[in-house]
C-alpha positions as CSV (number, residue, x, y, z in Angstrom):
1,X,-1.5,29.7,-7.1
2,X,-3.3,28.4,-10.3
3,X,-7.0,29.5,-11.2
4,X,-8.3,26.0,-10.7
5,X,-7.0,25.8,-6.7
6,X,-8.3,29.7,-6.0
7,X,-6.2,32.1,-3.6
8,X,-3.9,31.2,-0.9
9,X,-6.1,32.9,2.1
10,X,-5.0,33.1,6.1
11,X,-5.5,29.6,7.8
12,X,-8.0,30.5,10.7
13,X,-6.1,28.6,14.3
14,X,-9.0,26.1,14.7
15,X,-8.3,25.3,11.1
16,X,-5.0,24.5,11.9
17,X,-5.7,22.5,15.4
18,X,-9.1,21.1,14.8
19,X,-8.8,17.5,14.9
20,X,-5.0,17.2,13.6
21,X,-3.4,18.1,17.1
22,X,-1.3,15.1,17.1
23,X,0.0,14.9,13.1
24,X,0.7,19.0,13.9
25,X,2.5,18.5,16.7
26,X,4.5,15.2,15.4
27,X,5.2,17.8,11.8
28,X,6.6,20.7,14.2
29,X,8.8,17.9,16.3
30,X,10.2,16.7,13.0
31,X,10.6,20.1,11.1
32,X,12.7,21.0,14.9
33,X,14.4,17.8,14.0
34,X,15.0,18.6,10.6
35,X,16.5,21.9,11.5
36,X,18.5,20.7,14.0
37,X,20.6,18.3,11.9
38,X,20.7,19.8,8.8
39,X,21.9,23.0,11.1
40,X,24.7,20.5,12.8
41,X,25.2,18.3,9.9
42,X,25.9,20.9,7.4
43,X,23.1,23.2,7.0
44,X,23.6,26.9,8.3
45,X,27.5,25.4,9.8
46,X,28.1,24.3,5.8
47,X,31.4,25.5,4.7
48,X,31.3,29.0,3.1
49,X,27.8,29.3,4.7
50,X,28.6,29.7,8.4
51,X,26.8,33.4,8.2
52,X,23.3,34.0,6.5
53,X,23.3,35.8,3.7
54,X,24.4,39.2,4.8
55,X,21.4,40.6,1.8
56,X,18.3,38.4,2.6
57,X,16.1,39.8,5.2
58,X,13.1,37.8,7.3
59,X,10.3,39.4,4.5
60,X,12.4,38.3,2.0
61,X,12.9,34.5,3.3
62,X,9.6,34.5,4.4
63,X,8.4,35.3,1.0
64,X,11.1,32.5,-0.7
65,X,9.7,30.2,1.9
66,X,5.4,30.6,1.2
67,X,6.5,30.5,-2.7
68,X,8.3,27.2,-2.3
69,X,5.4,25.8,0.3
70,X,3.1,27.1,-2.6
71,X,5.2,24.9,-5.2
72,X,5.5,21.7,-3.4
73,X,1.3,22.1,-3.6
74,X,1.6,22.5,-7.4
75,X,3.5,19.2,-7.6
76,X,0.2,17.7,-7.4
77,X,-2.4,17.4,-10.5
78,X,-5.2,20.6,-9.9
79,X,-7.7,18.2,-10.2
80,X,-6.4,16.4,-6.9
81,X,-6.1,19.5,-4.7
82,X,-9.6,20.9,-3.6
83,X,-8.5,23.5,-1.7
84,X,-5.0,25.0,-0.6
85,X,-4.4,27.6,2.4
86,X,-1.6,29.0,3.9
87,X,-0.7,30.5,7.0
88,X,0.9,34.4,6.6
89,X,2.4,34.9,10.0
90,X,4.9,32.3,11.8
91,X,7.1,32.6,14.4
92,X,11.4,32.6,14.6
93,X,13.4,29.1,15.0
94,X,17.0,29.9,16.4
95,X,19.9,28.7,13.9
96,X,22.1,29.8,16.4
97,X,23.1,33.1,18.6
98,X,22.2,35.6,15.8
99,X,20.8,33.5,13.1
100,X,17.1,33.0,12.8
101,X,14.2,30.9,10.6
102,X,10.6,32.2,10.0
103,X,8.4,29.0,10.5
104,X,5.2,28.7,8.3
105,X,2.7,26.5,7.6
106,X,0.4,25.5,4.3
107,X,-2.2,23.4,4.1
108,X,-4.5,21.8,1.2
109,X,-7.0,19.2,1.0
110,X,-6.8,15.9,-1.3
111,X,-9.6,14.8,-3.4
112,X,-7.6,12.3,-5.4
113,X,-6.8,9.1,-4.5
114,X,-3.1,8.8,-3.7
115,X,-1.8,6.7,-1.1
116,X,-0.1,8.2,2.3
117,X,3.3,7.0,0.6
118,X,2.6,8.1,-2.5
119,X,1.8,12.1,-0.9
120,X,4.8,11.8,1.1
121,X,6.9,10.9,-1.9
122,X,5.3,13.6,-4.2
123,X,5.9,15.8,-0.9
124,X,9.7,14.6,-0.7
125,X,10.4,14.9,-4.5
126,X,9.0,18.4,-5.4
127,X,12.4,20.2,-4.6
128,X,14.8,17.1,-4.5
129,X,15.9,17.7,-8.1
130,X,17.3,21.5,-7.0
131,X,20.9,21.8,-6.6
132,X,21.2,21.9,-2.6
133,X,18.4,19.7,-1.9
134,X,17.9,16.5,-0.7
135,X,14.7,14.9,0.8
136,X,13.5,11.0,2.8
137,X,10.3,9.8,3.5
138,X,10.5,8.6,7.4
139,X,8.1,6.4,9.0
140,X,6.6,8.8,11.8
141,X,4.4,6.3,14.5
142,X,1.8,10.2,14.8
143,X,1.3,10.4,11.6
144,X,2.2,8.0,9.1
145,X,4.9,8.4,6.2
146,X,5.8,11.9,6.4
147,X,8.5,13.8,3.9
148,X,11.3,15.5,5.5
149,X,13.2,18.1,2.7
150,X,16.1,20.1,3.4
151,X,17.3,23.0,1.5
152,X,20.3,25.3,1.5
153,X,21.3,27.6,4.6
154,X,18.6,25.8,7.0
155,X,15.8,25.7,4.6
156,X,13.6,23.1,5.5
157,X,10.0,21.4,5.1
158,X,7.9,18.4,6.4
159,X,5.2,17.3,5.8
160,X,2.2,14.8,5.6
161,X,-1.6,13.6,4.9
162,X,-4.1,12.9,7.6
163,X,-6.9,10.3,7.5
164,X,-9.4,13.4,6.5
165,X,-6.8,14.0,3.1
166,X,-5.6,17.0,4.5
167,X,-1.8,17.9,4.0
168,X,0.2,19.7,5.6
169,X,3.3,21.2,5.1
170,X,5.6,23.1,8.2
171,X,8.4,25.2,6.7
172,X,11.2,26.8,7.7
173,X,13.0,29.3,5.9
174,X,16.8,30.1,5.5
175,X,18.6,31.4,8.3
176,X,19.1,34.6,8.4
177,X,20.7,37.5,10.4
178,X,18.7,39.3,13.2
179,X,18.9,43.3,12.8
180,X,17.8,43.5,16.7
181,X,14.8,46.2,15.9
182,X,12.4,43.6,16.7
183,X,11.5,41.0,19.5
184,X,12.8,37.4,18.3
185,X,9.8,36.0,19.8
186,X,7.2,37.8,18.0
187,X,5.2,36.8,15.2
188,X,5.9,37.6,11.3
């Protein structure tokens, strides 16, 4: 993070929840979405990537993940962003059998005045121009236009502004394999 925005810090639950229950819930359906058919339509089943990457572990994609939540933030001007926080523990998505995504979450708060299109477009575009990327703006009835980004090996974001100029953006990392030492359905 930049020194004008301050330091990423936890986001407390009832930070997360308080009054955004539906726009949440209607980001994690369409991040499940999002995962689903960039996993069927080419994502972790691409050719040459039907296996994660046999040398990225789940700290290591969970760290890629935060740092690329972190950059679609920095897309917009400092002096629009009054504050930025982010989530440190998520739990797994299943890319399939073996094959699983850390889930996060990072929020910041709009002072500027962009439009909702115009956030979900600066959402979309921030990692469209990487090789492996592509992103949409859907029309989501819960919560108005909302960006939808996919990434290499399952990597995937949504995300979207409230009426109170709060964004959020739900991530999912790569897939990657499950050593077993730990419960899948733990937090990380």
């Amino acid at each position: 993070m930049d020194a004008d925005r301050g330091v990423a810090r936890p986001v407390p639950r009832s930070r997360l929840t308080r009054g955004r229950t539906l726009t949440i819930s209607g980001i994690a359906i369409a991040l499940a979405v999002t995962v689903t058919v960039t996993v069927t339509a080419g994502g972790c089943a691409r050719a040459g990537e039907t296996e994660a990457r046999s040398d990225l572990r789940l700290t290591e994609a969970k760290a890629e993940t935060q740092a690329l939540e972190s950059s679609i933030a920095d897309a917009f001007p400092s002096d629009h962003v009054a504050s930025v926080e982010q989530r440190q523990e998520g739990v797994l998505l299943s890319c399939s059998e073996d094959l699983y995504q850390w889930t996060g979450a990072l929020e910041f708060t709009l002072s500027g005045a962009l439009s909702d299109r115009d956030v979900a477009e600066r959402l979309a575009n921030a990692l469209d121009s990487r090789d492996g990327w592509s992103s949409e703006v859907q029309a989501w009835e819960t919560g108005g236009p909302t960006a939808v980004v996919s990434g290499p090996q399952g990597l995937s974001f949504v995300g979207n502004v409230d009426e109170d100029r709060h964004v959020t953006i739900a991530s999912a990392s790569r897939c990657v394999a499950w050593s077993g030492d730990e419960s899948p359905f733990s937090t990380y």
